[in-house]
N, C-alpha and C positions, 0 to 999 in steps of 0.2 A: 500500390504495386501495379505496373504496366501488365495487361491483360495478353499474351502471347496470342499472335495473329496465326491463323491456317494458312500456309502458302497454297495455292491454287496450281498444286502441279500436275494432276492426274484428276479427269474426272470422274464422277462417282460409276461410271459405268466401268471406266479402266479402272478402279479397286474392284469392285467385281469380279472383273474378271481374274485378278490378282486373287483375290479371294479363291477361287475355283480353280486356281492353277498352286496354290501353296500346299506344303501339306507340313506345314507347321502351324497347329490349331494354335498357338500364341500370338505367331502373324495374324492368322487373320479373324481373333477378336482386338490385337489394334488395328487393322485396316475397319472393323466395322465401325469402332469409336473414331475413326478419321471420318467414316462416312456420314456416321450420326451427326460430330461435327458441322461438317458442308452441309449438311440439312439443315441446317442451324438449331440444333438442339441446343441447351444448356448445357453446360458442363457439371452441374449438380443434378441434372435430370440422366444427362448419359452414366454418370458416377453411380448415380443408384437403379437403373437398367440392368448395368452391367456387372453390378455389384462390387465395385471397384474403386478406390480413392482418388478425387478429384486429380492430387498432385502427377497420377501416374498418366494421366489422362493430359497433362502440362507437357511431362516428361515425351512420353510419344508423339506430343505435337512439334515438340522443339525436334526431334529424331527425326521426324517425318520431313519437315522443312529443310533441317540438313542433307538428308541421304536416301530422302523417298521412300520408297514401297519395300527397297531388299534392306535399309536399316531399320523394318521394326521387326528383322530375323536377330532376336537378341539371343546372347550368348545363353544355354540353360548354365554355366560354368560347371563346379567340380572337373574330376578330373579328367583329360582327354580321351578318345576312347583307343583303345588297345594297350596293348605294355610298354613301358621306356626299356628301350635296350640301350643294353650299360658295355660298352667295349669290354672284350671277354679280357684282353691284354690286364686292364686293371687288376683284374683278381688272380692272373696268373701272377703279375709281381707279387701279389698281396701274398699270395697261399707260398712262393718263395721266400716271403720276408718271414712268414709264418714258422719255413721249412729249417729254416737256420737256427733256432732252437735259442735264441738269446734272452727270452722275456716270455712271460706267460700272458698270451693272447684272451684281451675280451672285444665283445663287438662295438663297445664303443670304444676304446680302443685301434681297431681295424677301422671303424667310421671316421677316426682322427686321423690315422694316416694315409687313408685313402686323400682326407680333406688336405693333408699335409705335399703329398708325393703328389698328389694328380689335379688336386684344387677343383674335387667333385663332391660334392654333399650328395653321399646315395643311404638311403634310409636301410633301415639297421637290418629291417626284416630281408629286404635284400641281399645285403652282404652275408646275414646266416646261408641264407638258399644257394649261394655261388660257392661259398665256401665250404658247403657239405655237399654240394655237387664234387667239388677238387676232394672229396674222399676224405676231410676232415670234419669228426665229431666235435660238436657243444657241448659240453658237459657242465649243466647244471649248478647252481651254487647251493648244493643241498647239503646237509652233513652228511647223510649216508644214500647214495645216491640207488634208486632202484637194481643197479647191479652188485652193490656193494654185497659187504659181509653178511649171509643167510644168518647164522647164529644170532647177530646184534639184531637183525630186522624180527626175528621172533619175541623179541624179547618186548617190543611196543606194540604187538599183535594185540586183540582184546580175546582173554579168557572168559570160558562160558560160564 
């Protein structure tokens, strides 16, 4: 296996200072394993310093080489921060298509036809919350739903 070289982009004084201007503590323990690096530490001596596996120590070298000091701001992923806003227009057709009374609506259902009419995948819990916004209830798939018949619901009560 070829041994991935350090490019020699930034001296250890410019990571430094990189270091003390970042405030993403992920950046700057790869800027110290770049620095450790340029000092010529081992890559099995920085790996156990740092407590960290060799290969990730590869991986941010190969980063580092490509894209310098702002490509080892890595993605933390999940999801974006703030909410997706979903065109309100969608769920007015929706709660219309809803309104015309042809077929008894469920959310995966509503989830299809959104997918079908608008060619938008919008998750379920969603489409519940906009559509009970537009004033229309979910009702449950329970046999006797909490509003139901008083009489039948005494009758599965527990006696003392």
């Amino acid at each position: 296996m070829k041994k991935i070289k350090l490019k020699n982009k930034h001296s250890i004084a410019e990571l430094k200072t990189a270091i003390k201007k970042s405030d993403d503590e992920e950046q700057k323990t790869r800027l110290r394993v770049i620095i450790k690096t340029k000092e010529g530490l081992t890559r099995t001596n920085i790996a156990k310093e740092f407590v960290i596996d060799r290969t990730a120590i590869i991986s941010w070298i190969k980063v580092y080489n490509e894209k310098g000091i702002e490509g080892l701001i890595m993605s933390k992923g999940g999801r974006p921060k703030g909410n997706h806003k979903w065109d309100e227009e969608i769920f007015k057709k929706l709660t219309e298509e809803i309104s015309k009374g042809n077929q008894f609506w469920s959310l995966p259902l509503m989830q299809e036809w959104i997918n079908k009419e608008e060619s938008k995948v919008i998750p379920i819990s969603t489409i519940w919350y906009h559509v009970k916004l537009n004033n229309f209830t979910y009702k449950s798939l329970r046999p006797h739903p909490y509003k139901g018949d008083k009489e039948k619901q005494e009758i599965f009560k527990k006696k003392d």
